[in-house]
N, C-alpha and C positions, 0 to 999 in steps of 0.2 A: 719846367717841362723836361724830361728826361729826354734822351738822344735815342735815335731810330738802333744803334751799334750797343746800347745799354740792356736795350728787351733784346735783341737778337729775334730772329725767324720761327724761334720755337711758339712764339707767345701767339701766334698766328693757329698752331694746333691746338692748343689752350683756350682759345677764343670758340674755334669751330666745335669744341667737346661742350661749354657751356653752352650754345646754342644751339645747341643739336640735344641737349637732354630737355632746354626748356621747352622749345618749338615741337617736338616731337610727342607732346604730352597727349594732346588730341588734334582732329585735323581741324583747321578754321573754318572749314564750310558747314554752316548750319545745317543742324540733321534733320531731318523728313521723318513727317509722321509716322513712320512705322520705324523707323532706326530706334531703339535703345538713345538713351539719353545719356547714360554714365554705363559702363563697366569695365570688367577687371582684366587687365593685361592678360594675353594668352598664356602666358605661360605660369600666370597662377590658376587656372581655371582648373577645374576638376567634374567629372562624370557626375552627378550627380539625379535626380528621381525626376521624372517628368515634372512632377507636381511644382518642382521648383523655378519653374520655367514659366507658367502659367501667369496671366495678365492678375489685374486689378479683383477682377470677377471669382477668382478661383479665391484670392485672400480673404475677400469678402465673406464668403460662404463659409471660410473655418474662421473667420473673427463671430458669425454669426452665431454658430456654438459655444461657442464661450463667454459670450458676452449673456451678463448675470440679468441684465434688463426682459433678454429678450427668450431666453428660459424657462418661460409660465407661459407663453402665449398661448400654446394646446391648449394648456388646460383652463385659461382664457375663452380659448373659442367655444370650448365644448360646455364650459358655464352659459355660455352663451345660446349656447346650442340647446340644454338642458330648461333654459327657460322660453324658448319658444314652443319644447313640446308638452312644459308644463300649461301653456297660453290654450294649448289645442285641446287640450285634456276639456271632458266634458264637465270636471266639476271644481270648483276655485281652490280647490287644496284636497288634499287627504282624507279618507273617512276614518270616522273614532268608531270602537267599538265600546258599545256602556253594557255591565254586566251588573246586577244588584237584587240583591234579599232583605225582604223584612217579613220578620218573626217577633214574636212577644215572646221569649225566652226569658228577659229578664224582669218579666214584667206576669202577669196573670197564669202565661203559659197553657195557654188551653191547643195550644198547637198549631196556631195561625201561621200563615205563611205566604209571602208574596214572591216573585222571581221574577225578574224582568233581562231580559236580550236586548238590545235594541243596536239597529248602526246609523251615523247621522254623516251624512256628506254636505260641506258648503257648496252655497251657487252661486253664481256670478249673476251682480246687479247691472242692469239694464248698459249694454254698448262698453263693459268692461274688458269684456272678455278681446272684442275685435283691440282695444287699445294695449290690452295688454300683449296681445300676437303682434300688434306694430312695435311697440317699444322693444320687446324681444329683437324682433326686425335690426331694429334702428341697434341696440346694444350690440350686433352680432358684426355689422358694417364699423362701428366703433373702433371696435375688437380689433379688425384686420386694418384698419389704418392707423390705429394705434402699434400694431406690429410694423407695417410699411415704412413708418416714420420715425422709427427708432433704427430699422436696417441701414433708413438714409443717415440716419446721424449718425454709426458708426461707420458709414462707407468716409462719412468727413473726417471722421478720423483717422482711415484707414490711410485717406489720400493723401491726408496733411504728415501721416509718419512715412509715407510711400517715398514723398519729394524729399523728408527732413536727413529719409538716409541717402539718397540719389546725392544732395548737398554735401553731406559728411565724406561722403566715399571721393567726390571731386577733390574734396581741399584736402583727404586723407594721397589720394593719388597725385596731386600738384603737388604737396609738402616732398612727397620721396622724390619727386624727380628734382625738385630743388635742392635739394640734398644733395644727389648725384649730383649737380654740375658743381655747387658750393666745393664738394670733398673732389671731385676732380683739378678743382683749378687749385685747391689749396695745396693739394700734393705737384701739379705744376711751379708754384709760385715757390714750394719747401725745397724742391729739387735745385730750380734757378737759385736761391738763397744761398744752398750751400756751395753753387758754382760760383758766387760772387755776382751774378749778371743782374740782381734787384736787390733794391734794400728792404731791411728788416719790418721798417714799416706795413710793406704792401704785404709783405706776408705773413703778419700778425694781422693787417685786416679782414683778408682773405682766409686764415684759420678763424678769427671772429665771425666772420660771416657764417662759417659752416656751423660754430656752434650755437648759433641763430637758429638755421636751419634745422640740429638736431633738435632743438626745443620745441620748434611751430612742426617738427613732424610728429613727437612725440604727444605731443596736445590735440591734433588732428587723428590720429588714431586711435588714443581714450575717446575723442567724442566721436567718430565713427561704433567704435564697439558698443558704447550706452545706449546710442541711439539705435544702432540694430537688434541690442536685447529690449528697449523697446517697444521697437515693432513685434518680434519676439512672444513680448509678453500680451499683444494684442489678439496676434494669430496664431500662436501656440508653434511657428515652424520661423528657421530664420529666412530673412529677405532673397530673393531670388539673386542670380548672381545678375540678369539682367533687369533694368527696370521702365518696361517699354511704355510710353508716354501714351493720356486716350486720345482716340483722334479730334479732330480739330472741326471736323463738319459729323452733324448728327440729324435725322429728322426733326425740325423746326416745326411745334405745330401754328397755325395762323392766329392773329388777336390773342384774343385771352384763352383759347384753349387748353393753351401749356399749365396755364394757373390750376384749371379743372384739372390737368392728370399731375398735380403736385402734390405728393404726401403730405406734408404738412396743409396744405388747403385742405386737403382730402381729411385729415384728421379733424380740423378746426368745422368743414361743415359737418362730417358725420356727429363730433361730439354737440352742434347747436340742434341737427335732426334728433339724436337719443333725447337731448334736457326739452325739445316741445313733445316728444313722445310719453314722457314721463311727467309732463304736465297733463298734458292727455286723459294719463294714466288716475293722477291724484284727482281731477276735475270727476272723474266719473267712480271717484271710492269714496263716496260721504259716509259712509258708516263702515262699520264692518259686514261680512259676507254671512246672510242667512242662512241658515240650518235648516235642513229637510231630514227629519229622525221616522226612521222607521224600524218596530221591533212587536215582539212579542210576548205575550204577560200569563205567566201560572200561577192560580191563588187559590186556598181553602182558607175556609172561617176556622175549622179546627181541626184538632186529630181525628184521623178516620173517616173524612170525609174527602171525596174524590175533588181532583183540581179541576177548576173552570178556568178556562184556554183562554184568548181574545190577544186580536190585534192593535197595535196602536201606530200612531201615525202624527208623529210632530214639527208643527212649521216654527223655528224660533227666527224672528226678525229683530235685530238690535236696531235700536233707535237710532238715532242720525245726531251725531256732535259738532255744532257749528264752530266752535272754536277750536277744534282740533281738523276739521276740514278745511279752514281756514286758514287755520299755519302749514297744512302739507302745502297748498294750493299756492302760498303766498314763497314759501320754500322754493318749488319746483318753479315758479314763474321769474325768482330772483339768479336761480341758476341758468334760466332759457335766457336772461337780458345779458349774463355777464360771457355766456358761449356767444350770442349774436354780436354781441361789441368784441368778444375778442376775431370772431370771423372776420369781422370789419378790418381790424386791426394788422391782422396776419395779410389781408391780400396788398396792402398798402405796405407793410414789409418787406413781400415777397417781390413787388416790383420795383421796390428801393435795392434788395439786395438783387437781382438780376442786373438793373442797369449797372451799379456799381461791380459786379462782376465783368459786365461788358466791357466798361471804361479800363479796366484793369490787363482784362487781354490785351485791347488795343494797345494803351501804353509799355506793354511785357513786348509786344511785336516790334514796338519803335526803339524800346532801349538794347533790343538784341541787335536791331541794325547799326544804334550809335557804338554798341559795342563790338561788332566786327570791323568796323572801320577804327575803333583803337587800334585792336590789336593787329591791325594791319601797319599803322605809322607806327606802333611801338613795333614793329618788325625793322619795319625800313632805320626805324633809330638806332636800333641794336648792331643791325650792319655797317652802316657807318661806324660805329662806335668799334667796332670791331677791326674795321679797315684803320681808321686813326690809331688805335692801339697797336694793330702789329706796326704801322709807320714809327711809331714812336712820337703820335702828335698829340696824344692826351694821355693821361695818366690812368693809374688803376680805380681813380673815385670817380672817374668818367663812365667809364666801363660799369663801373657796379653798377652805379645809377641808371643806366640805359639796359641793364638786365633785372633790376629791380622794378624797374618801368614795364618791360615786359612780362616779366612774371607777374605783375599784380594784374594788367590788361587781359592776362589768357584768364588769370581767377576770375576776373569780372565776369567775363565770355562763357564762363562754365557757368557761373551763380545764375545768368540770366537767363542761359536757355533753361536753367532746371526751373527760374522762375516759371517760363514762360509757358512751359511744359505743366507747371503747377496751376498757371492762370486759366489754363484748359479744363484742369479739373474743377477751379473752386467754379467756371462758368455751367459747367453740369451739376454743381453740386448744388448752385442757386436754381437751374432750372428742373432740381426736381431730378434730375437722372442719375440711375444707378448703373454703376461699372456693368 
């Protein structure tokens, strides 16, 4: 143990410059739901465009455009759109025009000649037509919960690059201030060294320590920048300078309500409602769509003699194919079993992944408490540690250790509330809600 007359008084400002850079990082009182979770020292901050300022909701909407998923949905919808007013239409498809001559030109040639007009439009076989306006129906509902359920999946991704920078930016901001006190006290301990008052040891530690420090700031600041470009490359703009966490109470709706307005349930029954529509559909198309031809006929027996007119009038009905009505039928009922069992499937997931969202909050709640009551004893331990030092009753590996202790305590403090901040979102993101 080194003598109180060895450190001299000075080592007391030395002590208070290392504590005052670590403790000063953020304050220990847990933030409030509307406070910002991390950001950047005032005096890096710069003016910058409304937009950048904007919660969850605003990033969402430009990841919305860019994201390649969800890019066809228009024209999605309006396919969807186009076959219900095909359903309405009074006749099963398009009409043909038939045009046709027959002549003996190559043949007797006495100047015969036939010519026929005709137009033929299909019709819809008996309760098709209504099946086919529901299945339209049902593909259109699809359509938009198929869009819904992909906004929600990339709001999960939104959120999970939202917290992964709020993270980075912490340990990029704890690394610098580590730093500072590391390079403060080493140019303390270089100065004492050359006055004789410490040995070279302590202050080869203490320059060791700093280039500690230089490395875990410069590693924390590459993974700050990848992971903002990123996010970046999600939303097309960089991360705002704040990153304000969602709130913590939202409308709850009662029992299983929540289930019903969940995009993904919403997806899973709409798609079991289109595949019974579409059986519907096959159950009531045994054949093909009958032909109603209507046209008119101009012929002479030979040359010179005047044409005789007449109308004509043809029903063509194809026969009924039991083996090919049989595989659409057996097709579309194989698709209706495997949409109902995944429906099944999905809502037994959705309230596996909700509870375990739940469970997750709760525990993010309790390790934020275990962890402000750290970095409160590693407070009180650093003080002391600090008081014994300038006495000259412990050495400089005392010291480190009891600011090593508190710096790692405040990092924890940071990790957790941005957990805990995050465990807010992945609980909306199970129940369905979007920022």
């Amino acid at each position: 143990m080194r003598s109180r007359r060895a450190y001299g008084l000075s080592a007391k400002h030395a002590l208070l410059a290392l504590a005052a850079a670590i403790w000063l990082v953020t304050p220990v009182q847990a933030t409030s739901g509307d406070a910002p979770v991390t950001q950047l020292p005032a005096s890096k901050r710069i003016d910058l465009p409304d937009y950048l300022g904007h919660g969850l909701t605003h990033y969402l909407t430009l990841a919305v455009w860019r994201e390649p998923s969800l890019s066809g949905v228009q024209a999605r919808i309006e396919a969807a759109s186009a076959a219900g007013r095909q359903a309405q239409s009074l006749t099963a498809g398009p009409a043909a025009v038939s045009i046709g001559e027959l002549n003996d030109r190559t043949g007797s040639n006495f100047g015969r000649v036939e010519q026929e007009l005709s137009v033929s439009v299909p019709l819809w076989l008996p309760q098709q037509r209504a099946a086919r306006a529901s299945e339209a129906e049902s593909m259109l509902a699809a359509t938009l919960a198929q869009a819904r359920y992909g906004e929600l999946q990339l709001a999960g991704r939104l959120r999970e690059s939202w917290w992964l920078v709020a993270s980075a930016r912490a340990d990029a901001e704890l690394a610098s201030a580590h730093l500072a006190a590391m390079r403060a006290l080493a140019q303390d301990l270089d100065r004492r060294l050359k006055a004789g008052e410490v040995a070279r040891a302590d202050a080869n530690s203490a320059l060791g320590q700093q280039l500690a420090a230089e490395a875990l700031t410069f590693a924390a600041e590459n993974n700050r920048q990848q992971i903002e470009l990123e996010f970046e490359q999600l939303t097309g703009v960089a991360p705002p300078l704040e990153l304000a966490p969602e709130s913590a109470v939202w409308p709850r709706a009662k029992g299983d309500a929540w289930l019903e307005q969940h995009p993904e349930f919403q997806l899973a029954a709409a798609t079991a409602a289109h595949a019974q529509t579409a059986l519907g559909v096959a159950d009531r198309t045994r054949r093909d769509a009958p032909e109603l031809e209507l046209g008119a006929v101009r012929e002479r027996a030979a040359a010179g003699q005047a044409f005789d007119r007449a109308l004509m009038l043809r029903l063509r009905i194809p026969l009924a194919s039991g083996s090919a009505w049989q595989r659409q039928t057996a097709t579309a009922r194989a698709v209706l079993l495997e949409a109902e069992a995944n429906l099944r499937q999905t809502r037994l997931k959705l309230a596996r992944e909700l509870a375990q969202a739940k469970r997750g909050s709760q525990q993010a709640d309790q390790l934020t408490t275990l962890s402000e009551h750290r970095v409160e004893l590693a407070g009180d331990n650093l003080a002391l540690a600090e008081k014994a030092y300038a006495l000259g009753e412990t050495g400089l590996a005392s010291l480190m250790l009891a600011s090593a202790a508190a710096l790692d305590a405040r990092t924890a403090l940071e990790h957790q509330r941005i957990a805990r901040a995050a465990a807010v979102s992945r609980l909306h993101q199970a129940s369905g809600i979007l920022p």
